[in-house]
C-alpha positions as CSV (number, residue, x, y, z in Angstrom):
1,X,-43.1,13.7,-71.5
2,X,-43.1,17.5,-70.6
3,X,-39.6,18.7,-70.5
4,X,-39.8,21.1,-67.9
5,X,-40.7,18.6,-65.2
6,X,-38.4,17.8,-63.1
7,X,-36.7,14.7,-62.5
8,X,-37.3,13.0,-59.4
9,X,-35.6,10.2,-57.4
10,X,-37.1,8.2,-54.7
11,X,-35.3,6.0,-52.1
12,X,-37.6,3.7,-51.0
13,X,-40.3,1.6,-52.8
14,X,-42.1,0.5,-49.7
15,X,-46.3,0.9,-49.6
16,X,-45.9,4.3,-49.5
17,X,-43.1,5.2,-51.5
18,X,-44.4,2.8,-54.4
19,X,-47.9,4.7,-54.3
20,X,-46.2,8.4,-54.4
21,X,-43.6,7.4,-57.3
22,X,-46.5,5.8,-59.2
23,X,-48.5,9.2,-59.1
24,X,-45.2,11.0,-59.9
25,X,-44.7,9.2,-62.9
26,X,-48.6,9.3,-64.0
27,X,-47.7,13.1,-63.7
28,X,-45.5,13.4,-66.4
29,X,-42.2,13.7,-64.6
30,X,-38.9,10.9,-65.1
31,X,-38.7,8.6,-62.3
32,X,-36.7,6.8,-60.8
33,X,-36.2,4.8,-57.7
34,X,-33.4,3.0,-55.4
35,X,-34.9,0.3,-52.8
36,X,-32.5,-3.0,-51.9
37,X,-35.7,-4.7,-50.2
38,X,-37.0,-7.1,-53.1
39,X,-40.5,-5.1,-53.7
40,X,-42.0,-4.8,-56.7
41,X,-41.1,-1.6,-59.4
42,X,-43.7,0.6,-59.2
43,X,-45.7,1.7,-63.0
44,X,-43.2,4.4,-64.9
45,X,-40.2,4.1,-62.4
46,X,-37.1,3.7,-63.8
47,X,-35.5,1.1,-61.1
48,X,-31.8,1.0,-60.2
49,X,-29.8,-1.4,-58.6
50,X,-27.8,0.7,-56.7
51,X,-28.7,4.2,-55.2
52,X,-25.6,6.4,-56.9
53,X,-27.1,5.6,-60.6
54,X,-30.8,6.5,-59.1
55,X,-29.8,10.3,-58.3
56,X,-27.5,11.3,-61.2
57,X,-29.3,14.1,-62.9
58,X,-32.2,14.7,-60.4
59,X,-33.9,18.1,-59.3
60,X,-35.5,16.7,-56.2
61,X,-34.7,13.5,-54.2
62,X,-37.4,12.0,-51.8
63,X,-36.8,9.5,-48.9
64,X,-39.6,7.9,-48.3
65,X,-37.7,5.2,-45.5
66,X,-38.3,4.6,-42.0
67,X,-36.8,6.5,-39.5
68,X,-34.0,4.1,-38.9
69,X,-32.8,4.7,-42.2
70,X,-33.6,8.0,-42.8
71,X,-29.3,9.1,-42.5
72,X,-28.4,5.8,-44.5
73,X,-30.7,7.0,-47.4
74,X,-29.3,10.3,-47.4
75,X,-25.7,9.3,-47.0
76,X,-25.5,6.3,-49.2
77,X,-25.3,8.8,-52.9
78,X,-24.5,12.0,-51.3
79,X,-21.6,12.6,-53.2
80,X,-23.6,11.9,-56.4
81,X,-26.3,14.3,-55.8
82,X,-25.8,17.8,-57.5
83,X,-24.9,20.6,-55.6
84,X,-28.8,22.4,-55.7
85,X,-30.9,19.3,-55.4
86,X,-33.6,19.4,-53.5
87,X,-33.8,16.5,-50.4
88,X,-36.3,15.6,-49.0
89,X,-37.1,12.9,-46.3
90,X,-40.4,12.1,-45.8
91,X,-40.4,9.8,-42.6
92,X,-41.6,9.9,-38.9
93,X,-39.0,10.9,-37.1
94,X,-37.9,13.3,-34.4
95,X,-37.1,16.8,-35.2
96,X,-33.8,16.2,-33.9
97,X,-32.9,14.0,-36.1
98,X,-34.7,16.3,-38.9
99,X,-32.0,18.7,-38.0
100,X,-29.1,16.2,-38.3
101,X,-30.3,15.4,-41.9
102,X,-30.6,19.2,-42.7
103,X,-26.7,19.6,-41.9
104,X,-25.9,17.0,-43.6
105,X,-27.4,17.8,-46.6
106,X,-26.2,21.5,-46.1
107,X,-22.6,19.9,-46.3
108,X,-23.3,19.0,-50.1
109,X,-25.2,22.3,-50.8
110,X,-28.4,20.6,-50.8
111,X,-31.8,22.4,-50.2
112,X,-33.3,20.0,-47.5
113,X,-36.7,19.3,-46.3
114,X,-38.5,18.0,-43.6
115,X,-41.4,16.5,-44.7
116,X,-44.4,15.1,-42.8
117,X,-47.3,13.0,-44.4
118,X,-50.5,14.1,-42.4
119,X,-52.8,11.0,-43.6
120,X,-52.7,7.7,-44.9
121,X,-50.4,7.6,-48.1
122,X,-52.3,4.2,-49.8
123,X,-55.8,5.7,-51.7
124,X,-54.7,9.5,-51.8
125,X,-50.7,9.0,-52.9
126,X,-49.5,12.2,-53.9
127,X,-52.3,14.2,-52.7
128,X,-51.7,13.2,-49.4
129,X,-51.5,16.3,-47.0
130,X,-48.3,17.0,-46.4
131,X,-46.3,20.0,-43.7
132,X,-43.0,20.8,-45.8
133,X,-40.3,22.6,-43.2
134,X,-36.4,23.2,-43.5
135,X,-34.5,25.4,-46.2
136,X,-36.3,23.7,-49.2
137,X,-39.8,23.9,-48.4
138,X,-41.1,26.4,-50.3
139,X,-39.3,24.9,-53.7
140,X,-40.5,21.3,-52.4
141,X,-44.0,22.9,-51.9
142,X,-44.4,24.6,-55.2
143,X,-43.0,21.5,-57.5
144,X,-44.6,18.8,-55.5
145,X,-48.0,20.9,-55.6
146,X,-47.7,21.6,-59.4
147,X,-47.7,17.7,-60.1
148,X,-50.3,16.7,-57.7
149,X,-49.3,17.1,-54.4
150,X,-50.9,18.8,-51.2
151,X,-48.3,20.2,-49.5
152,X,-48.4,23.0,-46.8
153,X,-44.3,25.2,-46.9
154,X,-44.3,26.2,-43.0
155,X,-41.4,27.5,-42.6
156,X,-37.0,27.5,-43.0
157,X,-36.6,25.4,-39.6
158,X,-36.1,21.8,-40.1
159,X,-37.8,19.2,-38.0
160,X,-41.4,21.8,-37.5
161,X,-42.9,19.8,-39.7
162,X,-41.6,16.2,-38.0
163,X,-42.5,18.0,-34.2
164,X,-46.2,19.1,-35.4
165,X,-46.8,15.6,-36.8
166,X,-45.5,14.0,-33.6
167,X,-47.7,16.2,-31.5
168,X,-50.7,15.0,-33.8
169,X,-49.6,11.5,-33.1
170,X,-49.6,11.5,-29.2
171,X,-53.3,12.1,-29.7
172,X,-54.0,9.5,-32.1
173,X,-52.3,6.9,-31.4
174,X,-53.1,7.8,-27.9
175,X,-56.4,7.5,-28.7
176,X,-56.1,4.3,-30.5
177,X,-54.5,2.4,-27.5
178,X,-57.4,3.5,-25.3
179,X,-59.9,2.4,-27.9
180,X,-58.1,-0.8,-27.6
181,X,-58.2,-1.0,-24.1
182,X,-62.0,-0.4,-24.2
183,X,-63.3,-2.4,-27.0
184,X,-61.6,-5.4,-25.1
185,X,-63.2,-4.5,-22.0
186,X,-66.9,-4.2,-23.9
187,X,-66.2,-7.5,-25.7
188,X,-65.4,-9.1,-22.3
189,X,-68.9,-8.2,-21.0
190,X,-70.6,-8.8,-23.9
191,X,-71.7,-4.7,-24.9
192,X,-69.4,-4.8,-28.1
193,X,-71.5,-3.2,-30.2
194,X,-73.8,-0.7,-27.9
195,X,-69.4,0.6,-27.4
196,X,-68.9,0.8,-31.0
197,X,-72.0,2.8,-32.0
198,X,-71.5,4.8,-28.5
199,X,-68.2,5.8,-29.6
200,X,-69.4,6.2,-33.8
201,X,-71.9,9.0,-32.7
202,X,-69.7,10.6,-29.2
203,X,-66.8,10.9,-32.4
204,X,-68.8,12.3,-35.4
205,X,-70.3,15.1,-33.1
206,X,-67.2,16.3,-32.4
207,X,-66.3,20.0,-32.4
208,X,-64.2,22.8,-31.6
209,X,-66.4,23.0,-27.9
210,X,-65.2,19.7,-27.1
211,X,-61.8,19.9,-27.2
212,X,-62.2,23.0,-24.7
213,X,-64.4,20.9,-22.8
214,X,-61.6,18.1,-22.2
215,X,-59.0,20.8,-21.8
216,X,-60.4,23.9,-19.8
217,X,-63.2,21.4,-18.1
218,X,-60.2,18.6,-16.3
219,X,-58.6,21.6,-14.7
220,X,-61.7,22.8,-13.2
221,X,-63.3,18.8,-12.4
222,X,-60.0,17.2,-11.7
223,X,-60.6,15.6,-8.2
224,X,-64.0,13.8,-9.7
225,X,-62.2,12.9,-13.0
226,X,-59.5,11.0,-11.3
227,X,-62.2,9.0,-9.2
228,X,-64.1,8.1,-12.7
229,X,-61.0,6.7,-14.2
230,X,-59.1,4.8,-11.0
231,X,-63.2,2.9,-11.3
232,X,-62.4,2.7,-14.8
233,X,-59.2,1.7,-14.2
234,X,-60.7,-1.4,-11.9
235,X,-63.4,-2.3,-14.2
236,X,-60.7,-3.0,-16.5
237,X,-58.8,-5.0,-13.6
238,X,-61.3,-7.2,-12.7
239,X,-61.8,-8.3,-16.4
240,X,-58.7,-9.1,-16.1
241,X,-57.8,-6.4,-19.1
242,X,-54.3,-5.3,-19.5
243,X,-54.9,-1.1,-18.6
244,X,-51.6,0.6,-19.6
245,X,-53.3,3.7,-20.9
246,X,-56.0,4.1,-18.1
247,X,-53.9,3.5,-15.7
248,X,-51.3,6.4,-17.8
249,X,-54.3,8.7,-17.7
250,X,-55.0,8.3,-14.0
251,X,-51.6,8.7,-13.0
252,X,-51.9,12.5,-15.7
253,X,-55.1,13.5,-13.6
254,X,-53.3,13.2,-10.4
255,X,-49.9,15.1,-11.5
256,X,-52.7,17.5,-12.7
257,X,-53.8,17.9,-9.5
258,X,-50.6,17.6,-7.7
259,X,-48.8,20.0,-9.8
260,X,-52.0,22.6,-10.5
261,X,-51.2,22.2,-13.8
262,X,-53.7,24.6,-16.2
263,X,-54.0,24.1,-20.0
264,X,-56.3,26.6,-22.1
């Protein structure tokens, strides 16, 4: 083992968490974890049974929790982590609560980050693009990176990173939820597949001219917009298809209009 690595702590042994502190430890660095769920210890992880033990003597501790246990993961060794340590909590969340961490930490002289995951952790682990924010994120950013990692330092303010995720993931998982909605519809009337490789080729050719198109071309086409969707929006009716998102997006088009709202 290289000396100069650091030693690293994760809180959290979940799909994710398991995959990153794997690739941690295949980079050379001393590992060890802290997860009371009974999932298995990942490869090269030194596993405690209690989350104290797990931080004593590390450089950089990750969360890699859900949201709703993003304060208990910080809180539950605070007093054991050394004054200096880098924190870093890697889960959805809202940059409120980013900020709430941050003080927290700040409290115990810790460097905290706010760290977002920008793709799927299982197949990429470590090298999983990453937005690092908060009054760590450049130390995060250049030790993570130097074992492996992909991650992107944007700044001293915690919770940029959580808010630029989240505005990522109101497209989506917006989007998903309306592919939902239509594949249910297609299968319904039996065009399945001409929907699937409609939508394969309409989503590969995608470019920066679209976006402007959807943007720039609702304002000016509003009125005809909203009568495309509200027929959408009773095709999906009369197949008896639950519409949440259509009917979402007509109800947008029409505060659109209503409002004269303007984007791009």
């Amino acid at each position: 083992m290289t000396s100069d690595l650091p030693r690293i702590t994760v809180f959290g042994l979940g799909e994710a968490g398991s995959v990153i502190a794997a690739d941690l430890a295949k980079a050379g660095s001393e590992v060890h974890g802290y997860d009371p769920a009974p999932v298995p210890t990942p490869e090269g992880v030194i596993r405690h049974d209690a989350p104290g033990p797990a931080v004593e003597g590390s450089e950089i501790v990750l969360a890699i929790t859900a949201a709703a246990d993003a304060e208990e993961a910080l809180t539950q060794a605070l007093e054991e982590i050394e004054q200096g340590t880098i924190y870093a909590d890697l889960a959805t969340a809202p940059p409120a609560l980013k900020v709430v961490l941050s003080e927290t930490a700040a409290r115990r002289d810790l460097d905290s980050v706010d760290v977002a995951l920008m793709g799927t952790v299982p197949g990429r682990g470590l090298a999983t693009p990453s937005l690092a924010s908060g009054p760590g994120a450049a130390r995060y950013a250049a030790a993570i990176n130097a074992l492996g990692g992909r991650v992107e330092a944007i700044g001293d303010t915690p919770g940029d990173a959580a808010a630029r995720k989240l505005l990522r993931s109101i497209v989506t998982k917006g989007l998903t939820a309306l592919l939902i909605e239509a594949m249910e519809a297609a299968k319904k009337r039996g065009d399945t597949k001409w929907l699937w490789q409609h939508l394969v080729e309409f989503i590969s050719a995608a470019d920066e001219s679209l976006l402007d198109r959807f943007i720039a071309g609702t304002s000016q086409h509003v009125d005809r917009r909203i009568i495309e969707m509200e027929s959408a929006q009773d095709l999906l009716e009369s197949l008896d298809v639950p519409s949440p998102m259509t009917a979402g997006t007509v109800e947008s088009l029409q505060r659109m209009k209503s409002d004269g709202t303007s984007i791009g």
